[in-house]
C-alpha positions as CSV (number, residue, x, y, z in Angstrom):
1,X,4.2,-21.2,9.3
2,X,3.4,-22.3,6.2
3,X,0.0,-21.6,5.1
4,X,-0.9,-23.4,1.0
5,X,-4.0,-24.1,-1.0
6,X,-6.2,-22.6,2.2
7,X,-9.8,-20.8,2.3
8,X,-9.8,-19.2,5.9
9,X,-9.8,-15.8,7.3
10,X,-7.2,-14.4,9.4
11,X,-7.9,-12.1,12.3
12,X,-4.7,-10.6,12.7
13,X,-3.8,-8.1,15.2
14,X,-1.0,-6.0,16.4
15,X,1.4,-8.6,15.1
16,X,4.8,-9.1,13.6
17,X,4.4,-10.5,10.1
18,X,7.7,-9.3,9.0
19,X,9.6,-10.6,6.4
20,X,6.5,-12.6,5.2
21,X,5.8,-14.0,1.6
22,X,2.4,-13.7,-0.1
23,X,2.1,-15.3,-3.6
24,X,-1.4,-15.4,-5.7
25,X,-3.3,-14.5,-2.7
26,X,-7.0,-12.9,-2.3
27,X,-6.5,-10.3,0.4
28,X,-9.4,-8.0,-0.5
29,X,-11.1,-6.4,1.8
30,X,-8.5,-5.8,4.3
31,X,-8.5,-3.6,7.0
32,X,-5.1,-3.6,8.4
33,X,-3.8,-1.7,12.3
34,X,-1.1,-1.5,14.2
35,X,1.1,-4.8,11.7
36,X,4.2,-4.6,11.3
37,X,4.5,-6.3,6.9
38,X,8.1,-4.3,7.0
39,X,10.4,-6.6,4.5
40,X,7.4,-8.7,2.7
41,X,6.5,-9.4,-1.0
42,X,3.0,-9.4,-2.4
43,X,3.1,-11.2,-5.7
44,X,0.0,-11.5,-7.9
45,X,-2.2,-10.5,-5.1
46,X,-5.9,-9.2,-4.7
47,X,-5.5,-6.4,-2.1
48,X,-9.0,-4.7,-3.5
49,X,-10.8,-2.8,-0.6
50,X,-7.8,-2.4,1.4
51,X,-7.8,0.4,4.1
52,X,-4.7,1.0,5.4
53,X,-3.8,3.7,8.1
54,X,-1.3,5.3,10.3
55,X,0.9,2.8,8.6
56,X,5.2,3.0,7.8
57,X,4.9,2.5,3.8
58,X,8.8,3.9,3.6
59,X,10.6,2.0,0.6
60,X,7.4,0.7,-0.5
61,X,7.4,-0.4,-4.3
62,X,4.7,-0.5,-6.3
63,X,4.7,-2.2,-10.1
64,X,2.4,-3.4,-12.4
65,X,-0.6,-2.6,-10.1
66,X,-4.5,-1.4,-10.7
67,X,-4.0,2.1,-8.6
68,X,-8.0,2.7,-9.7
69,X,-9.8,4.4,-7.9
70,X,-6.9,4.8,-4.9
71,X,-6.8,7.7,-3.0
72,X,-4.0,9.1,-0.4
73,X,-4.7,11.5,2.1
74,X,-2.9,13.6,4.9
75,X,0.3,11.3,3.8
76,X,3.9,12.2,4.6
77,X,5.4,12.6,0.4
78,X,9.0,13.4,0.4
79,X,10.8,11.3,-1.5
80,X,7.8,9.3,-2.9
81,X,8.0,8.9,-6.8
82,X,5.5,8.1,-9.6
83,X,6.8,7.3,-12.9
84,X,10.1,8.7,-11.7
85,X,8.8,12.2,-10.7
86,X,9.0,13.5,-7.2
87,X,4.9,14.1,-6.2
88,X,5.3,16.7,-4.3
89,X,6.3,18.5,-7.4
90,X,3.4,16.9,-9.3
91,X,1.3,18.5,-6.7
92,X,3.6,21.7,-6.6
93,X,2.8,22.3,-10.4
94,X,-0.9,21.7,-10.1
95,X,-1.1,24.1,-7.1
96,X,0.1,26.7,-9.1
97,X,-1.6,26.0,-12.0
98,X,-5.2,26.1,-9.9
99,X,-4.5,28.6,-7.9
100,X,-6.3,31.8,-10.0
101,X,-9.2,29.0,-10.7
């Protein structure tokens, strides 16, 4: 389906968008369950607002992007990167720094 040049909203649920192509989109607002986006590309995309849980972010890539204000929570981290370094031994380091605080 190709959707161009449209001003709708989409009530998506528990669907199969795999494999999907999003391209100077507005997707704030979101609030996404049980959708499968494995394999898509977000390009030049407002995704402000977005709630996402209990969701498969594995391999996920994240460049260029406005991470203000973000938060993650009760998240599975091994293997997840910023800048290169693992997080969970960002969050290893702080620990131990904090801890007599």
């Amino acid at each position: 389906m190709n959707i161009e040049r449209a001003r709708d909203r989409l009530v998506v649920k528990a669907s199969d968008l795999s494999g999907s192509a999003f391209d100077d989109v507005n997707l704030s607002g979101g609030d996404y369950h049980n959708v499968n986006l494995s394999g898509c590309s977000i390009d030049d995309a407002n995704m402000s607002g977005w709630r996402v849980h209990n969701a498969n972010l594995a391999g996920l890539r994240i460049t260029k992007a406005n991470l203000a204000g973000a938060s993650i929570a009760d998240a599975r981290l091994e293997g997840m990167t910023i800048e290169g370094i693992a997080v969970t031994d960002l969050l290893e380091f702080w620990r131990e720094g904090h801890k007599a605080q």
